[in-house]
N, C-alpha and C positions, 0 to 999 in steps of 0.2 A: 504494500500500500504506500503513493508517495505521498508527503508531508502535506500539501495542498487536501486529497483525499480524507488525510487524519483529522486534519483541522475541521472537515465539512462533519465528518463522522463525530467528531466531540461535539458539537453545537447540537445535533441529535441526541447525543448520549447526554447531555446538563439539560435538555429541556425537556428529556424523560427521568430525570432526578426530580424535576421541580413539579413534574405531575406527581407526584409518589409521596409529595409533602419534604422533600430534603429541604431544609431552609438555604434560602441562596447563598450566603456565605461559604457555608459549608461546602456546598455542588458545585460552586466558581472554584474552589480550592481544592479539591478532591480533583475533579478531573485535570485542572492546570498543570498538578503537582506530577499527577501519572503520565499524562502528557511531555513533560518538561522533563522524568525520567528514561520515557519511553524511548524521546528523542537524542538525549545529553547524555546521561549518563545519571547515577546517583551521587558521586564525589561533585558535579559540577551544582545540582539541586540544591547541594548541604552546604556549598560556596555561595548562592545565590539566596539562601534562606539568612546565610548568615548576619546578615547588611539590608535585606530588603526590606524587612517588620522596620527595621530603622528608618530608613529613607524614606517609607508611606509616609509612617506616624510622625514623623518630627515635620512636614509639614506644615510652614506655619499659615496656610490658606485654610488647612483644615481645623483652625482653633475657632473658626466662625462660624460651623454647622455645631459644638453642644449651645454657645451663645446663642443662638437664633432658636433654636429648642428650647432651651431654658426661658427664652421671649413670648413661646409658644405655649409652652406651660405653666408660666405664670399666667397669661391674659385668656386661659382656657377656664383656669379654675378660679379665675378672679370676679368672674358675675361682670367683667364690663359689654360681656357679648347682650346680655339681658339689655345694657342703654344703648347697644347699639341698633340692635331692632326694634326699640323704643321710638328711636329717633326718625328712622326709616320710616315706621308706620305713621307717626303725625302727621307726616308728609304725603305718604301714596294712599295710606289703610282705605280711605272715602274712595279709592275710584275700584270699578271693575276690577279684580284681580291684582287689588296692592297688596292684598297680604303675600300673596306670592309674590310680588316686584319687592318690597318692603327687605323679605328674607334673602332674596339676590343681592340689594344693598347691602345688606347689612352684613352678608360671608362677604363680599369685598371687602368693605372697612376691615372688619376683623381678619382677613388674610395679612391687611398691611401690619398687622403686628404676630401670625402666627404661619408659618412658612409652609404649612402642612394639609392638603387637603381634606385627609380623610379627621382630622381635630377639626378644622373649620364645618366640616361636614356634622358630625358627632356631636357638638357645642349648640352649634347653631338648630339643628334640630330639636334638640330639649327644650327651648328658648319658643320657635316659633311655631313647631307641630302645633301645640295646643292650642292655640290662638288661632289658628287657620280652619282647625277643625270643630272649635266654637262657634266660627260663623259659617258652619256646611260647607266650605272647602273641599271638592271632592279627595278621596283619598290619592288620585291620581297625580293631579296639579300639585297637593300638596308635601307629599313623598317626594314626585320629579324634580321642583322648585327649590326644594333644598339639596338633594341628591346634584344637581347640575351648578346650584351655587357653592358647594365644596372642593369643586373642582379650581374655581378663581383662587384658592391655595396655593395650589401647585408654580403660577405665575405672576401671581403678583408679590412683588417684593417685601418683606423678604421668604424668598423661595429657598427649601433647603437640596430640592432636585435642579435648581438652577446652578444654587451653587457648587453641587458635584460635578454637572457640567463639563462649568467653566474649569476646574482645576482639570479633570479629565483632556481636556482640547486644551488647556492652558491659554484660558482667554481671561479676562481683565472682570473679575465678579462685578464693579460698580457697574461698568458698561454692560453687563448684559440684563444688570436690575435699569440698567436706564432704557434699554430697548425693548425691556419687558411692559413697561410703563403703557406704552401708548394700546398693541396688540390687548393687555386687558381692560385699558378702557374700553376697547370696541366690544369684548366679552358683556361687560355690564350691558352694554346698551341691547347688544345682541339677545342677550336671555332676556330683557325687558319688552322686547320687540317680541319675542318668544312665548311669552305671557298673553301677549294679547291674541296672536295669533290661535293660542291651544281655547281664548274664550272665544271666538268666534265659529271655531269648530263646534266646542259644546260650551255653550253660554252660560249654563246654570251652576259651571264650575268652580265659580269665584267670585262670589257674591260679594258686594260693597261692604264696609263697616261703617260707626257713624263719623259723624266730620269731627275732630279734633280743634277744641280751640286756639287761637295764633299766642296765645297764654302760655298755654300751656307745651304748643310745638317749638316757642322758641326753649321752654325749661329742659323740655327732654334734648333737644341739641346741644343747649349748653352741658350737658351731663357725660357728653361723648370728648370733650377735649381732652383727654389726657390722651386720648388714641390718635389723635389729628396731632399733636406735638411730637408724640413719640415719632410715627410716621416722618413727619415733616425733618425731625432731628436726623433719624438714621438716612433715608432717602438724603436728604440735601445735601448733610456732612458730608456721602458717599462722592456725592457726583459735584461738591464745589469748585472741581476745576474748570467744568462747563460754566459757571457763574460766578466765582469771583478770581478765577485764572489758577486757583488751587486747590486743594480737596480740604477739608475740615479733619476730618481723619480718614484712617483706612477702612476696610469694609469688616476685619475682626475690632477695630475700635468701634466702630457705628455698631456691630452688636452687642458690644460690652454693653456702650451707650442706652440700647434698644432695649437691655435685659433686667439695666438697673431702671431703667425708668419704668419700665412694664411693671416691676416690682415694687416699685413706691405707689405707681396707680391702684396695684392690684393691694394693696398694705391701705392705701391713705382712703382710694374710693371705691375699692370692691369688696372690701370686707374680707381680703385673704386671714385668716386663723395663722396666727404663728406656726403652728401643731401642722401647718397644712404643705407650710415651706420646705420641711424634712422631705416629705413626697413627692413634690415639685423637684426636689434637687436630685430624689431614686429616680424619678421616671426620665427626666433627661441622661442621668447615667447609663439606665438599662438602654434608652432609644440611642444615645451616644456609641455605646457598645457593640448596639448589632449594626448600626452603622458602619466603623471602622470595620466590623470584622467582613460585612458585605465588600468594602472597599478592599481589603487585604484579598479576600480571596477573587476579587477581580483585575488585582494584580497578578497572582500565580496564573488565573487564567491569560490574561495578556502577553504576561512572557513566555507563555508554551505557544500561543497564536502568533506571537514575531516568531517564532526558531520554527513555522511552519509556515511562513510567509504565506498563508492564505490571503491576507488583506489587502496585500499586494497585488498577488496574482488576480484577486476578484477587481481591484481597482484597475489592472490594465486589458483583462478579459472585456470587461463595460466598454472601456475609452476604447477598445476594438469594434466593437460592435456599431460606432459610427451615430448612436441615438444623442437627439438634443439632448443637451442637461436637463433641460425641464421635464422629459420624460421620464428619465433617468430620479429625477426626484419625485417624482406621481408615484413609482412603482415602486422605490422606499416609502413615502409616507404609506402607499398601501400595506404593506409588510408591514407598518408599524400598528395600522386599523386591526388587521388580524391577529396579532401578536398583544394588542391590547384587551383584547375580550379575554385571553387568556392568563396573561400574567400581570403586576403590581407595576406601578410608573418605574418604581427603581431598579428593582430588576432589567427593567426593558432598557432603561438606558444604559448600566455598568454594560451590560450583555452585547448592546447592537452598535453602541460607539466605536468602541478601537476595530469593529470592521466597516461600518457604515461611513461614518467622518472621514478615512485617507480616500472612498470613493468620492464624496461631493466635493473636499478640497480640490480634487484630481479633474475639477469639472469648471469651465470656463462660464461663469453667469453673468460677466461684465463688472463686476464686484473685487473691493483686493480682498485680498486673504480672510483678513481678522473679519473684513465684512461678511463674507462668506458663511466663516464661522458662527457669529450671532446671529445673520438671518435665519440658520439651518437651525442653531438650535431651537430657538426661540416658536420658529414653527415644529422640530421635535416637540418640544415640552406639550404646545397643542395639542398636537396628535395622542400624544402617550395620555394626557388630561382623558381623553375620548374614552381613555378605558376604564378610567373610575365610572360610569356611566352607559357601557355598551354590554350586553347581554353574552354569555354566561356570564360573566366572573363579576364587572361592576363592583368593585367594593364598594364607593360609593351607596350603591343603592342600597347592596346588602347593610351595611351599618344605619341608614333610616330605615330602611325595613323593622332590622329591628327592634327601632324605637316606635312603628309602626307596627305592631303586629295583628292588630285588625285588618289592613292591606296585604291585597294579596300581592307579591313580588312582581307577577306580571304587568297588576296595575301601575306600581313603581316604574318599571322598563318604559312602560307606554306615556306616563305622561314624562320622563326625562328623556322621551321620543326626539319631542321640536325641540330641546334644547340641544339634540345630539345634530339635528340641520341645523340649527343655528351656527354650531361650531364650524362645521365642515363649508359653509358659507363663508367665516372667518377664515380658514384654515387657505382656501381658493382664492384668499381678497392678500392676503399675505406672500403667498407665493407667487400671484400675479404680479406685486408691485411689491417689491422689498422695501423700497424709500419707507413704507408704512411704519417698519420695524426700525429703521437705520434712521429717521428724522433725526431722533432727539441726539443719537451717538456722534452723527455727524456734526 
């Protein structure tokens, strides 16, 4: 079998580990390791192991994803998500179908301070279920509306799959939370636009609430500024070389920044329990944990994939075949639609980058390099977003489901339907016209 073949055969053999429940760290590492023996030898493996756990983890790009978790799980267990959909609904609740616009709101805001879709998901759901399905909300609209606004996690900054990324392709973290900026304001609009759409379909799905007084909608706004600061702090710190010719800090300082202020919020105006901090600090360790450890075994995988030069060969196999780039990129994002009903955003990314990415760099879009890079991923993350919400697997869904357990599943799939066109509208308007992604970086 030559090296090229073995490479194709392990990608088989890790993504029938990951059917079987091997957790991905594990199955990235297990097979890399047999591979990298298979090929090398054993004395060169135990040369290679001996320096590489080093050279991951010291890392200092990677000191920014437990910071940005720890951001996320302070402002998870802080109740500020409760004044965020507070605030939302004084605003929309009065028209057709705000309680579902309201709760799209309101997992925005709450993204810009917790990196994680399926937490933005999970939070947010506790928060607005009830209230949606007090005023006969069908089960449908009102599962899907949350199910499809957990997803604006994964992209809007701070992203914690954005920032693997970027270390992975070794792109600039600020820049690619500033190119992420615009692609999910079009999200918000888009699932709003989404909303109305699913009422015109079936109208009686999203019944009005009553009109909130202008009293009392500016006290609930006021109640959400600790989240608009925080936001404003890390976001602006990041990116102050665009505006005042130099950055504020770096992007592991803007989370420091992002983690203690979440923290004061969630202390001063969420009612955090002292007693509650201890957990806050285990669950970002354990999510820290299996992070790194996913990250370490998608190094042992990557270095058995270079010593089989597959990624190579599949990148000059393509540039043989004579097809536009833009094809050439349909037919990855497709592979990524498929590959999302099946398996978790992180996964998909550690997994399909180090062979996907030296393909699209190898591919001429009129673009320089680093541009390349942030358009690509940027609509990656999109794509992979699709699968918290696409049928089997949808985490997503599954996690309001069940908080929903009077809904049946199906009905969840169906109404996070038009959100799922929604996206893939976005996903065609991005790859049409890059500039969309590239404005702000430019």
């Amino acid at each position: 079998m030559s090296n090229v073949a073995l490479g194709v055969v392990s990608f088989g053999v890790l993504l029938g580990l990951l059917v079987i429940r091997i957790p991905i760290g594990v199955a990235m590492a297990a097979v890399g390791a047999a591979g990298f023996v298979y090929l090398s030898g054993l004395t060169p493996f135990l040369a290679y192991l001996k320096q590489t756990p080093w050279e991951v983890f010291a890392n200092y790009s990677l000191s920014v994803i437990p910071l940005f978790l720890l951001m996320g799980n302070f402002a998870a267990r802080s109740g500020l998500s409760a004044n965020l959909y507070k605030a939302a609904n004084g605003f929309l609740g009065h028209y057709k179908g705000g309680l579902a616009m309201s709760s799209v709101g309101a997992c925005a805001a709450f993204g810009t301070i917790c990196g994680s879709s399926l937490a933005t998901a999970a939070t947010m759901g506790r928060v607005a279920l009830p209230e949606m399905r007090r005023y006969g909300y069908s089960g449908a609209l009102a599962t899907g509306s949350i199910a499809a606004g957990g997803t604006l996690g994964i992209l809007i900054p701070p992203s914690v799959v954005l920032v693997i990324y970027a270390i992975l392709t070794q792109q600039n973290i600020a820049k690619m939370f500033l190119a992420a900026a615009i692609p999910a304001l079009l999200a918000v609009i888009g699932f709003m636009i989404a909303v109305r759409v699913y009422l015109a379909i079936s109208p009686g799905s999203g019944p009005a609430s009553e009109p909130i007084p202008w009293g009392e909608r500016m006290a609930r706004l006021g109640r959400v500024w600790p989240v608009v600061v925080i936001f404003l702090a890390v976001f602006v710190g990041m990116n102050g070389e665009a505006l005042f010719g130099r950055a504020l800090f770096t992007p592991t300082e803007g989370a420091a920044v992002g983690a203690f202020g979440t923290f004061l919020a969630a202390i001063t105006y969420g009612h955090l329990r002292v007693s509650e901090v201890v957990v806050v600090l285990k669950d970002t360790a354990v999510q820290t944990a299996m992070i790194f450890l996913i990250l370490l075994g998608a190094d042992f995988y990557n270095a058995f994939l270079a010593r089989t030069q597959m990624p190579i060969v599949a990148g000059e196999w393509i540039a043989g075949l004579g097809l536009a780039p833009i094809v050439v990129l349909l037919v990855l994002v497709g592979l990524y639609l498929v590959m999302g009903a099946m398996m978790d955003s992180l996964s998909m990314i550690l997994l399909t980058i180090p062979i996907f990415f030296p393909i699209v760099m190898a591919l001429d879009f009129g673009l320089t390099p680093e541009e390349t890079a942030i358009w690509f991923g940027i609509v990656v993350l999109i794509v992979v977003e699709l699968g918290l919400i696409t049928p089997p697997v949808g985490l997503n869904v599954y996690i309001i489901n069940g908080l929903a357990k009077d809904v049946p599943m199906w009905d969840t799939f169906k109404g996070a339907s038009v959100f799922l066109a929604a996206e893939i509208v976005r996903v065609g308007l991005l790859i049409a016209f890059p500039v969309v992604t590239l404005w702000l970086v430019r």
